[in-house]
PyMOL commands that place a pseudoatom at each C-alpha (Angstrom):
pseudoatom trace, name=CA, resn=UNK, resi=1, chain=A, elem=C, hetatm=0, pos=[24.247, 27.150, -33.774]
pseudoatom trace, name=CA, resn=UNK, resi=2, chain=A, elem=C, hetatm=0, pos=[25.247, 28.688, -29.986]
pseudoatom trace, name=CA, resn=UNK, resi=3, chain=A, elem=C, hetatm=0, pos=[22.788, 29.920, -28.069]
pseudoatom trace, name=CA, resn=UNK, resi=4, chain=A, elem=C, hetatm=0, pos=[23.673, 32.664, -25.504]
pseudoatom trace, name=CA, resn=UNK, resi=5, chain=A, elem=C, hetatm=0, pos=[22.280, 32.028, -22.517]
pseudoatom trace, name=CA, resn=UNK, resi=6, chain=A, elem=C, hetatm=0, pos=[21.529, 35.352, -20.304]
pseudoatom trace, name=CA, resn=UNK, resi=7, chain=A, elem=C, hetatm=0, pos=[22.785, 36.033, -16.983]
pseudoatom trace, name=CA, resn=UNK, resi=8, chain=A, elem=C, hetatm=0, pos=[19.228, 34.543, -15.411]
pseudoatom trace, name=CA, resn=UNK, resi=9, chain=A, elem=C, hetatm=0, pos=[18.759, 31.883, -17.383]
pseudoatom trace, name=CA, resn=UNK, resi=10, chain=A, elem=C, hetatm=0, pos=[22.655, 30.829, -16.331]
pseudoatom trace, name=CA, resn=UNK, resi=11, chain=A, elem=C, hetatm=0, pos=[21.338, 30.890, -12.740]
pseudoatom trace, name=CA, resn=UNK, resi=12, chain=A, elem=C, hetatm=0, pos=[18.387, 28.846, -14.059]
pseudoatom trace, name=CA, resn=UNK, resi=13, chain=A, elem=C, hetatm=0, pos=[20.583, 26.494, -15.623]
pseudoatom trace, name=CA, resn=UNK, resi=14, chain=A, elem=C, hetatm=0, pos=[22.949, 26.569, -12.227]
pseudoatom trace, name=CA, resn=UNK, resi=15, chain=A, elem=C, hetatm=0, pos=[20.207, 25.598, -9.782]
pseudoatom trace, name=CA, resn=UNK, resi=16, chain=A, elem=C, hetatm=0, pos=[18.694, 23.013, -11.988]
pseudoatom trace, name=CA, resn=UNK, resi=17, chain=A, elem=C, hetatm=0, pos=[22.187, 20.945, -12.086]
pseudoatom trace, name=CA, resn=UNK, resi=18, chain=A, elem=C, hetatm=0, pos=[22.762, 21.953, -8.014]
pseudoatom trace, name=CA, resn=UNK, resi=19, chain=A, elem=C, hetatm=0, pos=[19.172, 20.777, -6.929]
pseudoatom trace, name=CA, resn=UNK, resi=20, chain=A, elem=C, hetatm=0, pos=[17.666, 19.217, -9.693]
pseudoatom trace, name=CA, resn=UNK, resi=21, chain=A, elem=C, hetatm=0, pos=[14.673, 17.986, -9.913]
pseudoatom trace, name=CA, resn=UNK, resi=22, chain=A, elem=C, hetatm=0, pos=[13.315, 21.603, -9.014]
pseudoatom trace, name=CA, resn=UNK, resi=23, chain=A, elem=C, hetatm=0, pos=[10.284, 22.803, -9.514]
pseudoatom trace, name=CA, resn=UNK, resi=24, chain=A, elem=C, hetatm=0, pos=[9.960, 26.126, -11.378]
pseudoatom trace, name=CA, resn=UNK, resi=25, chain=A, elem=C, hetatm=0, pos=[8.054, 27.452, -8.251]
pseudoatom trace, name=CA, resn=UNK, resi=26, chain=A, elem=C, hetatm=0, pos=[11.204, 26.608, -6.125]
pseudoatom trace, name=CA, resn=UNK, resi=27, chain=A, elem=C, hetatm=0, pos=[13.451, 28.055, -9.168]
pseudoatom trace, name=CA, resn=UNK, resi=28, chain=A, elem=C, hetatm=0, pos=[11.530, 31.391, -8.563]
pseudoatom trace, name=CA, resn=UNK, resi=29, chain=A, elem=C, hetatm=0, pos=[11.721, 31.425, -5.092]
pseudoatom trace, name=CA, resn=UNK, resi=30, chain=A, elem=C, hetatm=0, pos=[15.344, 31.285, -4.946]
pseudoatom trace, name=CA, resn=UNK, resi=31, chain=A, elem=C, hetatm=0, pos=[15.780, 33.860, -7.586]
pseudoatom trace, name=CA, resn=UNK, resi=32, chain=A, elem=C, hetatm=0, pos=[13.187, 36.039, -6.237]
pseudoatom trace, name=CA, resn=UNK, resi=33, chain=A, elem=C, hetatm=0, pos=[11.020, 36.175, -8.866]
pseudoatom trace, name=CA, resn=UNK, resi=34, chain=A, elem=C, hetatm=0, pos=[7.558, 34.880, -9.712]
pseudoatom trace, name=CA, resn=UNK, resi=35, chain=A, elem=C, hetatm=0, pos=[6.355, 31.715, -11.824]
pseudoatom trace, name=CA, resn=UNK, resi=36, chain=A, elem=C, hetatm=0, pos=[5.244, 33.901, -14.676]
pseudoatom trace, name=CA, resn=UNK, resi=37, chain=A, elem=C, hetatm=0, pos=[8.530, 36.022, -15.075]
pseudoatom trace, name=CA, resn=UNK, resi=38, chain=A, elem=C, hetatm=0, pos=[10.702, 32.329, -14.961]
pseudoatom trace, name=CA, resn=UNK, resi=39, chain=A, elem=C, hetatm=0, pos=[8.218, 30.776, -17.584]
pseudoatom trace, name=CA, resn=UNK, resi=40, chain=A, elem=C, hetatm=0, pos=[10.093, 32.063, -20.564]
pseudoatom trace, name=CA, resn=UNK, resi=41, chain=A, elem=C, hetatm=0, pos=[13.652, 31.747, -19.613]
pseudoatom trace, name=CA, resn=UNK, resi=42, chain=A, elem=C, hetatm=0, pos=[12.201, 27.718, -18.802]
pseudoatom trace, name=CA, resn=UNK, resi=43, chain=A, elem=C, hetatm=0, pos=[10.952, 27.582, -21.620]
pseudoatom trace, name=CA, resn=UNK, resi=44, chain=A, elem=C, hetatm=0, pos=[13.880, 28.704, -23.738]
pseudoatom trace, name=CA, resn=UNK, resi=45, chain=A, elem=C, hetatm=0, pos=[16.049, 26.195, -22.244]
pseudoatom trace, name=CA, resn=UNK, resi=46, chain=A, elem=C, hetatm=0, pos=[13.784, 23.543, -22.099]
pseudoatom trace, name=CA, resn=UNK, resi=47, chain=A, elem=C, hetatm=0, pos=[13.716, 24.086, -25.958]
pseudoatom trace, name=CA, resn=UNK, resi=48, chain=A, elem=C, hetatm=0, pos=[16.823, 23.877, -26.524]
pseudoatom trace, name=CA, resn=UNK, resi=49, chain=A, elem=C, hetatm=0, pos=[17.559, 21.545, -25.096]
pseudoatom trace, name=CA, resn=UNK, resi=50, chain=A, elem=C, hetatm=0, pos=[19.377, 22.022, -21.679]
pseudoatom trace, name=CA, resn=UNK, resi=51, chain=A, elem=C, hetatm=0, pos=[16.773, 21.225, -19.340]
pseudoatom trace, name=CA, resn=UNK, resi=52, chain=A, elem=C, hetatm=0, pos=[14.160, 18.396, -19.593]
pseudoatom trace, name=CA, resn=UNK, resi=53, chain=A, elem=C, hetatm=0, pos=[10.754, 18.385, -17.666]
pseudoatom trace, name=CA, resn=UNK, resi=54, chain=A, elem=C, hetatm=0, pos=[8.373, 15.789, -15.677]
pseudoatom trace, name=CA, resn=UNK, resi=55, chain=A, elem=C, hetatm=0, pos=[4.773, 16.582, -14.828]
pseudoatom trace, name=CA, resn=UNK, resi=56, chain=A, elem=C, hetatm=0, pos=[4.769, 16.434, -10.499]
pseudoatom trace, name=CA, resn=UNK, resi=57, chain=A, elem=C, hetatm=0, pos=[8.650, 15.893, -10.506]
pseudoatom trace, name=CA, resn=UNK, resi=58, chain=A, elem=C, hetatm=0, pos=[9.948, 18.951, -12.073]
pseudoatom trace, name=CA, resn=UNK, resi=59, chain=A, elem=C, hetatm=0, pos=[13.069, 20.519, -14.422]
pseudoatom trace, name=CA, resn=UNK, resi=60, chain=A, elem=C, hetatm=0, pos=[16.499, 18.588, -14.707]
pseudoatom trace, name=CA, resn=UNK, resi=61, chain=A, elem=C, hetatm=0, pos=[19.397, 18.042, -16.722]
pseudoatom trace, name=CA, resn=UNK, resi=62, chain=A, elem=C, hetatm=0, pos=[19.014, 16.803, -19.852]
pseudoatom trace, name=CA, resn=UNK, resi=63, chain=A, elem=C, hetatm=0, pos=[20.414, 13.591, -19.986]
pseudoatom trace, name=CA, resn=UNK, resi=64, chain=A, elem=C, hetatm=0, pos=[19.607, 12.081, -17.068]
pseudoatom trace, name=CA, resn=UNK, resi=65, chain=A, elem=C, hetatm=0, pos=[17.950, 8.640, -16.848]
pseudoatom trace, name=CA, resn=UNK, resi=66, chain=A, elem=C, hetatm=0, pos=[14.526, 8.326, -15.941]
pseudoatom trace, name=CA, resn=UNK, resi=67, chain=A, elem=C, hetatm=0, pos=[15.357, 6.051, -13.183]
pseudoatom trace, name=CA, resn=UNK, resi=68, chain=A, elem=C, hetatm=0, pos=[17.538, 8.661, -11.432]
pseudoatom trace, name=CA, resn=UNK, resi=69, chain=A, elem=C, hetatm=0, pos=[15.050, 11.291, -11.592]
pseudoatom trace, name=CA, resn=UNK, resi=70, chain=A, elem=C, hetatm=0, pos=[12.332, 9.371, -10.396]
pseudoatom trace, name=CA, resn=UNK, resi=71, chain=A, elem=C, hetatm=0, pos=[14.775, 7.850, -7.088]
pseudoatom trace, name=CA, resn=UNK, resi=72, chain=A, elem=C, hetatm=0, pos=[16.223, 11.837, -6.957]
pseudoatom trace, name=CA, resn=UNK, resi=73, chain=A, elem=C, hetatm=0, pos=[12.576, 13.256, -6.212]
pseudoatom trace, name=CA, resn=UNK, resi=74, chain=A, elem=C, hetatm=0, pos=[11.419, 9.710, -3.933]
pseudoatom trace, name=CA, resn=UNK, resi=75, chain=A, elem=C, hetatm=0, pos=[15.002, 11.150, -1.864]
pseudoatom trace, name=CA, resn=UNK, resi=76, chain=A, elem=C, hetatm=0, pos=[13.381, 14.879, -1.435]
pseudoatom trace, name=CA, resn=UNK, resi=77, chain=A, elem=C, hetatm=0, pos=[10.157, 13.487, -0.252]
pseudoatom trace, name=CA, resn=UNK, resi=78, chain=A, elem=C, hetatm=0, pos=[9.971, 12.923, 3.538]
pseudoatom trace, name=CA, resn=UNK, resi=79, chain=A, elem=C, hetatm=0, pos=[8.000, 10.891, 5.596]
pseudoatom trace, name=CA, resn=UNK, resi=80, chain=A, elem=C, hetatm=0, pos=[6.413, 13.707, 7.684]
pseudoatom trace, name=CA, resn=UNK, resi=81, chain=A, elem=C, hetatm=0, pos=[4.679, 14.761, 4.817]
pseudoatom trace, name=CA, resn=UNK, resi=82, chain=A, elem=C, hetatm=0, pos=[2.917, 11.525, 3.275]
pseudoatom trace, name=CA, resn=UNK, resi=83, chain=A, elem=C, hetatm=0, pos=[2.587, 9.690, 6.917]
pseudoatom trace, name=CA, resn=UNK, resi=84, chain=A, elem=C, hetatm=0, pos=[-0.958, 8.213, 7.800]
pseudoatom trace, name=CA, resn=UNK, resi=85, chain=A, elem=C, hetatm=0, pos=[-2.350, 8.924, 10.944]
pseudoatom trace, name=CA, resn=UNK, resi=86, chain=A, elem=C, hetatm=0, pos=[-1.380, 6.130, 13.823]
pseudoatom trace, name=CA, resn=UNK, resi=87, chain=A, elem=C, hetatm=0, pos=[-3.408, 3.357, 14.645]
pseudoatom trace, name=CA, resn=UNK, resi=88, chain=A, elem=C, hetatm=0, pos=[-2.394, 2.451, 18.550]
pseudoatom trace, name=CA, resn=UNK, resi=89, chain=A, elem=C, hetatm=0, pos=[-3.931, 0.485, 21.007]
pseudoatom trace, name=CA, resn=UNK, resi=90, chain=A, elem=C, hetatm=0, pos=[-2.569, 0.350, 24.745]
pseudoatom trace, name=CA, resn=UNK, resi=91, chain=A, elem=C, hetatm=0, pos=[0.210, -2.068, 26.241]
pseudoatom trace, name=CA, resn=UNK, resi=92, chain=A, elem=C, hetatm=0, pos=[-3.004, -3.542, 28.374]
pseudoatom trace, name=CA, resn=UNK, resi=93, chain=A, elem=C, hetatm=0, pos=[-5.382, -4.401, 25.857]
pseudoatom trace, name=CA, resn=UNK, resi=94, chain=A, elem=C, hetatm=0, pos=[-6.105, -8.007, 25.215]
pseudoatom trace, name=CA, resn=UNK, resi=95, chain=A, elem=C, hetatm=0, pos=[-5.111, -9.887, 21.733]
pseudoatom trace, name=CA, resn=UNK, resi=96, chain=A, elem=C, hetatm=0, pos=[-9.320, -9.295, 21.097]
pseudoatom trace, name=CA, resn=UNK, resi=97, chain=A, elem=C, hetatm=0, pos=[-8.890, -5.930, 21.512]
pseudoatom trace, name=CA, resn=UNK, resi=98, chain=A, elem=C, hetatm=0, pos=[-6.231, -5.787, 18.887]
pseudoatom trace, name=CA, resn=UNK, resi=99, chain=A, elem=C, hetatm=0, pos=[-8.622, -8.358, 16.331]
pseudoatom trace, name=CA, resn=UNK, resi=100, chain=A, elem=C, hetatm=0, pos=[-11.229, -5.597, 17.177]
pseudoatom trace, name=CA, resn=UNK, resi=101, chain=A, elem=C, hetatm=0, pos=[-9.415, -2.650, 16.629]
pseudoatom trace, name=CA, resn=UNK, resi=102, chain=A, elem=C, hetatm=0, pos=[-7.425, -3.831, 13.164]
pseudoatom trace, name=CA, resn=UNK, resi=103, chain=A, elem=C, hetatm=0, pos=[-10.778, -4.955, 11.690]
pseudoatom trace, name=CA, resn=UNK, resi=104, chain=A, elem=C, hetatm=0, pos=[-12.431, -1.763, 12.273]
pseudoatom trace, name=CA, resn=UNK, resi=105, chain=A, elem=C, hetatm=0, pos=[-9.334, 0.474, 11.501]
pseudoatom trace, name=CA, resn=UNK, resi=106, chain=A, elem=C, hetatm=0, pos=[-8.653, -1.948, 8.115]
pseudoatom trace, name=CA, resn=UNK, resi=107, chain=A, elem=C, hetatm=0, pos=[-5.092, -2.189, 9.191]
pseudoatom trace, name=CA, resn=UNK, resi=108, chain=A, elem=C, hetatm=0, pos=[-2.622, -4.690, 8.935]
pseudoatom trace, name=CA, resn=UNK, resi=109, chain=A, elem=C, hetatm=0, pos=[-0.348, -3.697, 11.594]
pseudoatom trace, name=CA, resn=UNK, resi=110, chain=A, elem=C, hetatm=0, pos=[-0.718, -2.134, 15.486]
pseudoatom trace, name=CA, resn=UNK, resi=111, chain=A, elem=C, hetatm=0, pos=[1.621, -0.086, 17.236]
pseudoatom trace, name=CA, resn=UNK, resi=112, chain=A, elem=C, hetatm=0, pos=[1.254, -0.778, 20.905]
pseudoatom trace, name=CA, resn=UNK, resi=113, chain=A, elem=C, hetatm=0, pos=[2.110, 2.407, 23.298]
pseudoatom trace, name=CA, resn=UNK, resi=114, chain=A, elem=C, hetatm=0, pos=[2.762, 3.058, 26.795]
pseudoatom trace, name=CA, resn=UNK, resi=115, chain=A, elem=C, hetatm=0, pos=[2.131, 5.630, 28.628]
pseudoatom trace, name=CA, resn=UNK, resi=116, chain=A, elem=C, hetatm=0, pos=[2.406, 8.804, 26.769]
pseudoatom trace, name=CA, resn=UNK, resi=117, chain=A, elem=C, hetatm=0, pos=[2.417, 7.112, 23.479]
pseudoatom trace, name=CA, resn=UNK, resi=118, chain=A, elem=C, hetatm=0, pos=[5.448, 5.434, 23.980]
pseudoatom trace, name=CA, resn=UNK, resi=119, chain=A, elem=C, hetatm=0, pos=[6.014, 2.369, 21.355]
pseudoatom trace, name=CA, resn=UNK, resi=120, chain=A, elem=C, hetatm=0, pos=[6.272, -0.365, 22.915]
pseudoatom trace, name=CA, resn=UNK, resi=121, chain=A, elem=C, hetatm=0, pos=[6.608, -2.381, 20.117]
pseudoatom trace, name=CA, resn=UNK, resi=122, chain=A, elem=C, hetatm=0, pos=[3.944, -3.800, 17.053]
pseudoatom trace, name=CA, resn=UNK, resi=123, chain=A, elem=C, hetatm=0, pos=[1.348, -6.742, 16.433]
pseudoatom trace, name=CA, resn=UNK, resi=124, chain=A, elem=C, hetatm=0, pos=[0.308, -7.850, 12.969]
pseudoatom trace, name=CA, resn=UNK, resi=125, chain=A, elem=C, hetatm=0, pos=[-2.453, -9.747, 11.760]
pseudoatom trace, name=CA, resn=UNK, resi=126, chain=A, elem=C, hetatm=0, pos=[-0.530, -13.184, 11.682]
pseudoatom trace, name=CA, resn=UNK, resi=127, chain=A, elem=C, hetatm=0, pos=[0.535, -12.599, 15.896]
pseudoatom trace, name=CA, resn=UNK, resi=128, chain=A, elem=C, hetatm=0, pos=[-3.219, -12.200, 15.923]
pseudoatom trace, name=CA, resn=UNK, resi=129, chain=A, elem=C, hetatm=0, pos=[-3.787, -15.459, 13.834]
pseudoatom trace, name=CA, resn=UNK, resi=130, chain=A, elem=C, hetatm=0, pos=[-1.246, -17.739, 15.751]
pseudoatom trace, name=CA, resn=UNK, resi=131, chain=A, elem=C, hetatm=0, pos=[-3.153, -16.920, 18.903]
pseudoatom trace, name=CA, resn=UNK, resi=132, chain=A, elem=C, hetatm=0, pos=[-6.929, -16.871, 17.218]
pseudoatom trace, name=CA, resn=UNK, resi=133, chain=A, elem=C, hetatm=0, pos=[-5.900, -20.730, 15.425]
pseudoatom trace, name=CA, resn=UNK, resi=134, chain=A, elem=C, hetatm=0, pos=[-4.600, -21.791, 18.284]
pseudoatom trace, name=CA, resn=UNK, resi=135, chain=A, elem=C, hetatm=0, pos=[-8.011, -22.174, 20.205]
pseudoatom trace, name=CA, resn=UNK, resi=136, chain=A, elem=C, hetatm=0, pos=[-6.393, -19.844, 23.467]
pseudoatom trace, name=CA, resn=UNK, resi=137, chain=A, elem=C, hetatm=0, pos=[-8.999, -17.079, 24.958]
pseudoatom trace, name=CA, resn=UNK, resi=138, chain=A, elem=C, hetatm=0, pos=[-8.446, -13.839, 23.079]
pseudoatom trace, name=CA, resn=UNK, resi=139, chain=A, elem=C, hetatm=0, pos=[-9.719, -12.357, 25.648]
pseudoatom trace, name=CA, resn=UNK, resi=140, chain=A, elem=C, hetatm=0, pos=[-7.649, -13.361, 28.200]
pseudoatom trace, name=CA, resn=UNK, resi=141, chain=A, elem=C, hetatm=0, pos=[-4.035, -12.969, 26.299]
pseudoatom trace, name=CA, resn=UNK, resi=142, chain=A, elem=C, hetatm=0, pos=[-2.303, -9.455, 26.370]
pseudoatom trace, name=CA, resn=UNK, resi=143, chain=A, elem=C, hetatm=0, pos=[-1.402, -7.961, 23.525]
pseudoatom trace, name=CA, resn=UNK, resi=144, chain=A, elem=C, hetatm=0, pos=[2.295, -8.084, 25.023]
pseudoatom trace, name=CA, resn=UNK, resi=145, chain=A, elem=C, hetatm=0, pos=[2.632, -11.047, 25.144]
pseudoatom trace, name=CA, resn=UNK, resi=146, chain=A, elem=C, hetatm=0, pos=[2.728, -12.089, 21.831]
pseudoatom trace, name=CA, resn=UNK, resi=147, chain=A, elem=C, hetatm=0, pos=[4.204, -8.549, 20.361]
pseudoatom trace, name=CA, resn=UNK, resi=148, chain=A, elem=C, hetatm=0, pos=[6.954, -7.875, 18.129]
pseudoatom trace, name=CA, resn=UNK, resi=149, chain=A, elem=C, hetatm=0, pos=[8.846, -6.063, 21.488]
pseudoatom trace, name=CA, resn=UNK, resi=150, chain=A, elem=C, hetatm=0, pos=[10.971, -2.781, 21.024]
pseudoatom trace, name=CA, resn=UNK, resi=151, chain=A, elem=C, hetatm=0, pos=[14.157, -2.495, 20.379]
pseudoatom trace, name=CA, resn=UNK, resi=152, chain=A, elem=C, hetatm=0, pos=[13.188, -5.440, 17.613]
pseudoatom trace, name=CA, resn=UNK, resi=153, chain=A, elem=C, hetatm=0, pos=[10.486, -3.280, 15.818]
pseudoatom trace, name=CA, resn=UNK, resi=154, chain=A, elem=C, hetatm=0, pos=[11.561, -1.631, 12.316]
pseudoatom trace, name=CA, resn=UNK, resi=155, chain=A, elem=C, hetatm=0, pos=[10.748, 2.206, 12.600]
pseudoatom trace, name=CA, resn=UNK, resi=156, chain=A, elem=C, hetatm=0, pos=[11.147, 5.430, 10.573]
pseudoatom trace, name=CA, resn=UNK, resi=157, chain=A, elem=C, hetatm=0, pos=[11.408, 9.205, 11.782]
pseudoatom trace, name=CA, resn=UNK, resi=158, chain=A, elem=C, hetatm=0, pos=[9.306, 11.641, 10.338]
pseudoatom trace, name=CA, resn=UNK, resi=159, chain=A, elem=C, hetatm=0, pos=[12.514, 12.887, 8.634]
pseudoatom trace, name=CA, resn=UNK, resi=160, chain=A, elem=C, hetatm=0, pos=[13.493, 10.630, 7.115]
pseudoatom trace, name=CA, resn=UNK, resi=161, chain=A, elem=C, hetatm=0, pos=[13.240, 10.143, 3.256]
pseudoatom trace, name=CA, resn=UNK, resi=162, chain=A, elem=C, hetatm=0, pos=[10.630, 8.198, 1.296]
pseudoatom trace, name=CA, resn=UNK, resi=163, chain=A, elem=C, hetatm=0, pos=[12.879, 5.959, -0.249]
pseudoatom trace, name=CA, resn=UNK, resi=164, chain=A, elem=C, hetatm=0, pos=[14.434, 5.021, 2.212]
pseudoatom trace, name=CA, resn=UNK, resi=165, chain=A, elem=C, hetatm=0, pos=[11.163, 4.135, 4.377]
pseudoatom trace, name=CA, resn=UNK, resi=166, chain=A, elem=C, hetatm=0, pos=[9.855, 2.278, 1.288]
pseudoatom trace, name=CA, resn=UNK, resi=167, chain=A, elem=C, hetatm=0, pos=[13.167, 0.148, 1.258]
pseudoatom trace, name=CA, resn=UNK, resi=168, chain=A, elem=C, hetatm=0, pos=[12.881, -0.858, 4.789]
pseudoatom trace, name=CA, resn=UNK, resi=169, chain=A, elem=C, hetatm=0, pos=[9.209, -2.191, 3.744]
pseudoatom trace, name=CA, resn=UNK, resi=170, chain=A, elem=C, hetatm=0, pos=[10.763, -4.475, 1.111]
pseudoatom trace, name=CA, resn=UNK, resi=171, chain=A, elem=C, hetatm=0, pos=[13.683, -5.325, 2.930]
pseudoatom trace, name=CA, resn=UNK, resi=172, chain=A, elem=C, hetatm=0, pos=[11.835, -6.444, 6.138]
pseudoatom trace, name=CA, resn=UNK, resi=173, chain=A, elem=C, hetatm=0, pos=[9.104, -7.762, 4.105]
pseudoatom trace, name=CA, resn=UNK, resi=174, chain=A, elem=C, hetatm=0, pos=[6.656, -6.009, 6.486]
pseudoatom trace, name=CA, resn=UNK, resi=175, chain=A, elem=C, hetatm=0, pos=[3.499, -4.120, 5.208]
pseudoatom trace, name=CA, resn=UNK, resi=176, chain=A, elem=C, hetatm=0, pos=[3.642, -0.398, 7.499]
pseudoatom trace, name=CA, resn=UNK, resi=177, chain=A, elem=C, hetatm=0, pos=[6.402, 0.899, 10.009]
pseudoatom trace, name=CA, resn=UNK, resi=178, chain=A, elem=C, hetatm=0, pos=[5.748, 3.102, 12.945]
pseudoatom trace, name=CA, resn=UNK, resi=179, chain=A, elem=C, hetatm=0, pos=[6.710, 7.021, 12.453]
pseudoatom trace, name=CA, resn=UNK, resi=180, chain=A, elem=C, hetatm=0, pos=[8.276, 7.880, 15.637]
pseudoatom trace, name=CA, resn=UNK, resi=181, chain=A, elem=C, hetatm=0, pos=[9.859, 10.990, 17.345]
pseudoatom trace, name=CA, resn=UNK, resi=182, chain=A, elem=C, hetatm=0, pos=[12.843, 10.300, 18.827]
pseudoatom trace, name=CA, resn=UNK, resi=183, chain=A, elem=C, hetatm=0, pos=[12.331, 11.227, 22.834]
pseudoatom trace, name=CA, resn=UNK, resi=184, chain=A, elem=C, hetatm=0, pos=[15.817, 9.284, 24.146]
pseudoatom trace, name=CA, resn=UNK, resi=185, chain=A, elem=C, hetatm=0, pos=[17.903, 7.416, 21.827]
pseudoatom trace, name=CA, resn=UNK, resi=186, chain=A, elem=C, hetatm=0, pos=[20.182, 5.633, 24.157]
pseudoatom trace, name=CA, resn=UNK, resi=187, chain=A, elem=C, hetatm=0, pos=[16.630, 3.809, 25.979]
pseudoatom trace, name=CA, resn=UNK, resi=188, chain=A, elem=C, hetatm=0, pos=[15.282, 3.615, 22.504]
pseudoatom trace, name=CA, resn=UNK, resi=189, chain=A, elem=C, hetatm=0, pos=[12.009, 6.133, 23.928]
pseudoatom trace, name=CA, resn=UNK, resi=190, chain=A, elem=C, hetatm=0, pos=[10.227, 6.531, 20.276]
pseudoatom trace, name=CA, resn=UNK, resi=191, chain=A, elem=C, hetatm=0, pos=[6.758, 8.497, 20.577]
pseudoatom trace, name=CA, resn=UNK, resi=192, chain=A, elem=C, hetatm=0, pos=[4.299, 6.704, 17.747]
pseudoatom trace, name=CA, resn=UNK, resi=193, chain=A, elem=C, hetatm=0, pos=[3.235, 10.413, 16.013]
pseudoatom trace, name=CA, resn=UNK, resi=194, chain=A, elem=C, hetatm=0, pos=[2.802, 8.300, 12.259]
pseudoatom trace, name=CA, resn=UNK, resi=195, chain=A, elem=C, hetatm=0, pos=[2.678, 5.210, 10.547]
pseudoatom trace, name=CA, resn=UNK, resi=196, chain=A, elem=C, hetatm=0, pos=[4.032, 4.309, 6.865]
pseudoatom trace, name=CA, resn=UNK, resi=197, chain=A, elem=C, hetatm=0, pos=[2.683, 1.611, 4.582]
pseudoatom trace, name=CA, resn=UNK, resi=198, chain=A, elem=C, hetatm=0, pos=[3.087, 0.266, 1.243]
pseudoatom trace, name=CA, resn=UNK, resi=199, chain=A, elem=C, hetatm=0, pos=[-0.652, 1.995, 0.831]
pseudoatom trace, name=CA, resn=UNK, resi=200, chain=A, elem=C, hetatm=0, pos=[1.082, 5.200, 0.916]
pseudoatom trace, name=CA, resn=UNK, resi=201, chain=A, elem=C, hetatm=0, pos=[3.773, 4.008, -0.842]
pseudoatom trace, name=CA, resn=UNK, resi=202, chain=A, elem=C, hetatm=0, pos=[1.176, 3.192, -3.853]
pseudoatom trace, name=CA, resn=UNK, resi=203, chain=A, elem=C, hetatm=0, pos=[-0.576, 6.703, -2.878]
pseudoatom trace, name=CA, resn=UNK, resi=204, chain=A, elem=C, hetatm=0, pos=[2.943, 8.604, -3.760]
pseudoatom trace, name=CA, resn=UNK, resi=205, chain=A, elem=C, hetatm=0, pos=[3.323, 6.739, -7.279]
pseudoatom trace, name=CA, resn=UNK, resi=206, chain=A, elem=C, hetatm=0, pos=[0.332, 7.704, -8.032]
pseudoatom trace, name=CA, resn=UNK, resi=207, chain=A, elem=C, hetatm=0, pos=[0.520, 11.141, -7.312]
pseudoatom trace, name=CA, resn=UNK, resi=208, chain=A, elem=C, hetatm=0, pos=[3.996, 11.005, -9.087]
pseudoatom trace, name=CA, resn=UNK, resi=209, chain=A, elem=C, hetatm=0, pos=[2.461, 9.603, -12.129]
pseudoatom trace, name=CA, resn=UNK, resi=210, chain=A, elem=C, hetatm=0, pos=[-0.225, 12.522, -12.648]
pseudoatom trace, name=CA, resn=UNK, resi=211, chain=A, elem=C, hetatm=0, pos=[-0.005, 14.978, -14.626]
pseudoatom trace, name=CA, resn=UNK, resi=212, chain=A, elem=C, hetatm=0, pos=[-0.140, 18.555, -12.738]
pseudoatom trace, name=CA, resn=UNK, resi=213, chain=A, elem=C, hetatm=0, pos=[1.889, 21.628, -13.738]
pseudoatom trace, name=CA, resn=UNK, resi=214, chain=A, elem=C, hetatm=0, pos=[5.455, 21.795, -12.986]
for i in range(1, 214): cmd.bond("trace and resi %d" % i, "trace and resi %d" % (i + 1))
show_as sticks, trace
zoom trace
């Protein structure tokens, strides 16, 4: 049997395969039109077939793999809007400092500013360890001197896309990146305004996984 689609639910079925996954929120918004009016027309052609829906992802073709839905939505999601707040210590402080700082923050990683808040590049908890096993005076030692130094640290903007932050994490076998603003690209002038880590990584599965209304 053929169904005959209506004129709206053509437009449904239109934006779904343009921009899919969608939400049926952001299906009303670009028609105009509110949740409750759509939920019949997405219903129809989720019955019948055309579309397909995911709890927290949204509508899509039906078809599709699960895979590329799930790396489709991870692509839509930006960093801005899942970064943790930045844990920073100054270019000045001493390697205790840092051991002080990560173990009351419960970090794993440091992003050490300038002035401004200026990266200046990152220390981790095995720079930290070298110098600690190594019987020299924390307190003595600069943070800078034992560094990862910019333009050698891995960073992410706020703009850019989940997945893509996530893969530098794997690739670089690293366990957060610094979110930066870009002040002047040619110096390589970041401004620390996030940070990224395979906690929030974890965080978006999660919230990927539950199940909330489309």
């Amino acid at each position: 049997m053929t169904i005959e689609l209506s004129a709206r639910q053509q437009q449904i079925l239109e934006i779904v395969r343009r921009e899919g996954p969608i939400t049926g929120e952001q299906i009303a918004e670009k028609l105009n039109l509110t949740r409750a009016t759509l939920r019949p027309d997405l219903a129809i052609l989720t019955m019948a077939g055309f579309l397909e829906a995911r709890p927290r992802v949204g509508y899509f073709y039906a078809g599709k793999k699960s895979s590329e839905i799930f790396g489709e939505q991870l692509r839509k999601m930006l960093v801005k809007d899942h970064k943790a707040v930045p844990v920073v210590i100054p270019e000045s402080a001493t390697v205790y400092d840092a051991i002080v700082t990560m173990f009351v923050e419960d970090v794993g990683n440091l992003a050490v500013v300038k002035e401004h808040g200026i990266l200046a590049g990152v220390i981790s908890r095995k720079d930290l360890l070298k110098v600690a096993i190594g019987k020299q005076e924390t307190h003595a030692i600069p943070v800078s001197l034992v560094m990862t130094r910019m333009p050698n640290v891995i960073t992410v903007t706020g703009e850019d896309n989940v997945y893509e932050a996530a893969r530098k994490l794997v690739d670089n076998a690293i366990d957060s990146l610094p979110v930066v603003k870009v002040l002047n690209a040619d110096r390589k002038e970041y401004e620390v305004i996030g940070r990224f880590t395979k906690t929030t990584v974890t965080k978006i599965f999660v919230e990927l996984g539950s199940n909330r209304e489309i």
